[in-house]
N, C-alpha and C positions, 0 to 999 in steps of 0.2 A: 154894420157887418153884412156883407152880401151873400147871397146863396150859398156859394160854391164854399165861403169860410165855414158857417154853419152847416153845411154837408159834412166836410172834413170833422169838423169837431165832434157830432155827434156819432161819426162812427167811429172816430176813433174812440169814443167811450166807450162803445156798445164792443169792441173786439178782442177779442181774443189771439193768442198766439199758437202758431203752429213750428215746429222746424224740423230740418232734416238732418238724418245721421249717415255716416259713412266713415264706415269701417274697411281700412285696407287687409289685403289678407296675401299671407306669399307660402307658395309651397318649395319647400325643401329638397332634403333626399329621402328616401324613404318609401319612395312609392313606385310601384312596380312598371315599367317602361317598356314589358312583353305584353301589358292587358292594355286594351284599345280603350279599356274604360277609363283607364286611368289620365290624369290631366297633363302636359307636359312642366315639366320639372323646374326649378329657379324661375316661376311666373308669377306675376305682383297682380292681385285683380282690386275690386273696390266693390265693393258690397252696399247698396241699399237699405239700413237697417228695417224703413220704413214698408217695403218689400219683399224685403229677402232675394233682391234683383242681383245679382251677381254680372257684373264685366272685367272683360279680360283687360288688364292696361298693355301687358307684354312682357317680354323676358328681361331677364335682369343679367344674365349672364354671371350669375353665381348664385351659390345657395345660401339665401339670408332665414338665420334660425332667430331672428330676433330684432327687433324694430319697434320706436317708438315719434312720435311727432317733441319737437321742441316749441317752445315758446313762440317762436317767429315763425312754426308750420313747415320745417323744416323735417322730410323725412328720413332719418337715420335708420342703417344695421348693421347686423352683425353676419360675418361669415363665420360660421363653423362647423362645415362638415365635416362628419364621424370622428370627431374628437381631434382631425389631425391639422395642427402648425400648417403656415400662419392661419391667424384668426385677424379677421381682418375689418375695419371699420367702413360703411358703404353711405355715401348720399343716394337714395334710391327718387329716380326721376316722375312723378304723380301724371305724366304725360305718356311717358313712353314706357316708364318700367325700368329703364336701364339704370345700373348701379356703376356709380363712378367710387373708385376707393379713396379714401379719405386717408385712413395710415392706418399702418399693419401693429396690430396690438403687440404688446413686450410685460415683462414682469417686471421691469425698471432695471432690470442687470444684465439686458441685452437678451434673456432667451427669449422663448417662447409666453403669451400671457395665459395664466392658468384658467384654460377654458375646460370645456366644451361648455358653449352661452345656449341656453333653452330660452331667454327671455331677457329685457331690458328694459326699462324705463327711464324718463325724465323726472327729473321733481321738479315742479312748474314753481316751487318755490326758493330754493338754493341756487336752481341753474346747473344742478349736477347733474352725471350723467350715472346710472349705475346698472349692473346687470349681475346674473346668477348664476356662479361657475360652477362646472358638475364635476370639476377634479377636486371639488373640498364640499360642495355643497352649500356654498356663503355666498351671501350679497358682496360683491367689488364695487369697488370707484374704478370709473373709467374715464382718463381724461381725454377727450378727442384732440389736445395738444400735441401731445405729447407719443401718446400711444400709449401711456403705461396704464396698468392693471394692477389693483392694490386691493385684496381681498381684504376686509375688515376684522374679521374675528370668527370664531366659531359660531355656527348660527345652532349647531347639535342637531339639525334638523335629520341629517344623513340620508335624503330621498333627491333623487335625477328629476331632471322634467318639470323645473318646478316654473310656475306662471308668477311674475311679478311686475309690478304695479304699482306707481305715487298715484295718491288720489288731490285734489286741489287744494288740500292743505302740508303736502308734501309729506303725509305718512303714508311710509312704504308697507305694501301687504305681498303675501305670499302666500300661493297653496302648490303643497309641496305633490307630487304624481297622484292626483287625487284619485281612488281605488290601487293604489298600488300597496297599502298597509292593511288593510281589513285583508287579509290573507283569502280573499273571491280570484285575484287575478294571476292570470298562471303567468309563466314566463312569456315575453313576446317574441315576436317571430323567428330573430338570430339571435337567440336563447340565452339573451343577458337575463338574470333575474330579476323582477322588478321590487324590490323590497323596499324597507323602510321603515320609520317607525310613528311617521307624520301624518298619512295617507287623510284622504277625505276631512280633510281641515284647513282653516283658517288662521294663517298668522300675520303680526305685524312686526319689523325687522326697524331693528333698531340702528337710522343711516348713519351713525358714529362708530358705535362698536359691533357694530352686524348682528347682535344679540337678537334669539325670535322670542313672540312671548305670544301664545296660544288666545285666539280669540273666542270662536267657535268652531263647532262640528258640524260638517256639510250635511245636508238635505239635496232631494231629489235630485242626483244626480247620477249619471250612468255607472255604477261602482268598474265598467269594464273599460273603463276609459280612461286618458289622462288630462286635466288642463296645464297645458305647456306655454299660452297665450295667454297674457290677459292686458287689457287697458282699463283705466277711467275715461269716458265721456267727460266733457265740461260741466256737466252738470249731477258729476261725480256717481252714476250709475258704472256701476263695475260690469264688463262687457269681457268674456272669455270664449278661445275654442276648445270644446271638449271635444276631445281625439286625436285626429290629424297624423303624427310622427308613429306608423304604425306598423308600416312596409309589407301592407295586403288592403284589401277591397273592404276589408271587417271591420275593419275600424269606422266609427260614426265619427262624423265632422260635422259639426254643428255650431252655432253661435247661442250662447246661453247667456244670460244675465245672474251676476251672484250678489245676494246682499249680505252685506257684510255684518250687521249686525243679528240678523237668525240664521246665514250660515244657508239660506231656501237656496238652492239653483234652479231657477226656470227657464223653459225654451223657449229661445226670442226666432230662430229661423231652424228649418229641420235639416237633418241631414239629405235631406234629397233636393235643397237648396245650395248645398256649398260645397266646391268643389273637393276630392279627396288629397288625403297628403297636406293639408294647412299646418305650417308648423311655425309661424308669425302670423301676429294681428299687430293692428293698430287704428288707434280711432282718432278721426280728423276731427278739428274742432267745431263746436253747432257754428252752421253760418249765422246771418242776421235772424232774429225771427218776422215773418211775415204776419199782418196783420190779418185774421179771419173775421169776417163779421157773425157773430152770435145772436141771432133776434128771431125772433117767432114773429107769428102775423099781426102782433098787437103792436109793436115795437115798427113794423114797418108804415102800421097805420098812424101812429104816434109822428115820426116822419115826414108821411108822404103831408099831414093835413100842416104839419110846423112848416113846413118847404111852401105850400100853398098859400098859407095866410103869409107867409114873408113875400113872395112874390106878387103876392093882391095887393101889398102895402106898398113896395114898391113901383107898381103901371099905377097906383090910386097919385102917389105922389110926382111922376111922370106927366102924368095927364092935369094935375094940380097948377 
């Protein structure tokens, strides 16, 4: 074995892994277009989780309320602004931004699909596509074949704005306008009520019969907010934006992480990290992990003298 093998070997035992996350993020309607502060409208960016770095990719040329990555890294949305026909299925482009339409959703009978979509997911294990319609407040099947929209069943949930989510075993979660139930949040800006009976909780959705069934009760979270956004990471860390679709400056956008078995929400990047008006997320899958070397000065001296007697052995046998 020469040097440069036993280099290799030895660190790659001594290493550790690092890797990077990135989060797409797209703003909607909703955000005021008279304030200078505000971002421009239908623009896809991509997020550093590692950071909190935020860049712009560019416009999309529609308002996608909802987007998730497929299997093959393929990034899908949804149009559906302000509730109104058609709703419409988008390839959004990780280079440019721009969204090319894919086919315009239907209820299978030729109308309209029963939208307005707050959020969508893959389940990385069926291959389905499914999203959460706010004209019934149920999980749909959505086939990107076809275009048709096939609401499952009653979820009972009865709350708008709800964040949904396959995590890498393909159960579907839900959190339905989280502070929109605990009776804190007044009405929002164009004086829809925000009610419900769900608020600040965790549920899992049943992707046959859309049935929800109560996990837990959220923690540390903004009660004045909503999460409207949510993904899994690959390594199944639940990744949400709390706020976003608010239609003023007030509203906090932020990236938070939820766990889903204590229901904790903790803040992964602040609001004065991400831009306003987010009303889709989605998170890109971890690239490769990179090798980091882990060793203290004992470990390099262990090394530097292994490296030294192998190379003394080798000029000894040179010279021999």
């Amino acid at each position: 074995m020469n040097v440069r093998s036993i280099t290799a070997l030895v660190l790659f035992a001594m290493a550790g892994t690092v890797s990077a996350q990135t989060v797409y993020l797209a703003t909607g309607t909703g955000i005021d277009q008279n304030s200078p502060a505000e971002p421009p409208q239908e623009t896809l960016y991509s997020l550093d989780v590692a950071s909190c770095t935020v860049t712009t990719i560019g416009a999309m040329g529609d308002s996608i309320t909802a987007m998730d990555f497929d299997n093959a890294g393929n990034l899908v949305g949804i149009r559906a602004t302000d509730s109104t026909p058609p709703y419409t299925l988008y390839s959004l482009d990780l280079s440019s931004g721009a969204a090319t339409p894919i086919i315009d959703l239907t209820d299978g009978a030729g109308g309209a699909a029963p939208g307005n979509f707050p959020d969508m997911t893959f389940n990385p294990v069926s291959g389905t596509w499914y999203a959460w319609t706010e004209s019934s407040d149920d999980l749909s099947v959505v086939d990107p074949g076809t275009g048709v929209v096939t609401v499952l069943g009653d979820s009972t949930l009865g709350s708008a704005g709800s964040g949904t989510a396959a995590d890498s075993a393909g159960t579907i979660w839900s959190i339905p306008c989280s502070g929109c139930g605990d009776g804190v949040r007044g009405p929002n800006a164009n004086g829809e009520p925000r009610g419900g009976n769900a608020g600040d909780e965790i549920w899992t959705i049943d992707p046959t019969t859309g049935a929800a069934t109560f996990v837990v009760q959220l923690t540390g979270e903004d009660t004045g907010s909503t999460i409207n956004g949510m993904d899994f990471a690959s390594d199944d860390t639940l990744y949400a934006i709390e706020g976003g679709f608010c239609f003023d400056t007030n509203c906090p956008t932020r990236l938070v992480s939820v766990d889903t078995t204590t229901g904790a929400i903790t803040e992964v990047c602040p609001q004065s990290a991400l831009p306003v008006g987010i009303d889709a997320m989605a998170v890109a899958g971890l690239p490769a992990s990179v090798a980091v070397p882990l060793m203290n000065h004992w470990m390099f001296l262990a090394i530097a003298l292994l490296l030294g007697s192998v190379a003394a052995s080798q000029a000894w046998r040179r010279q021999a």
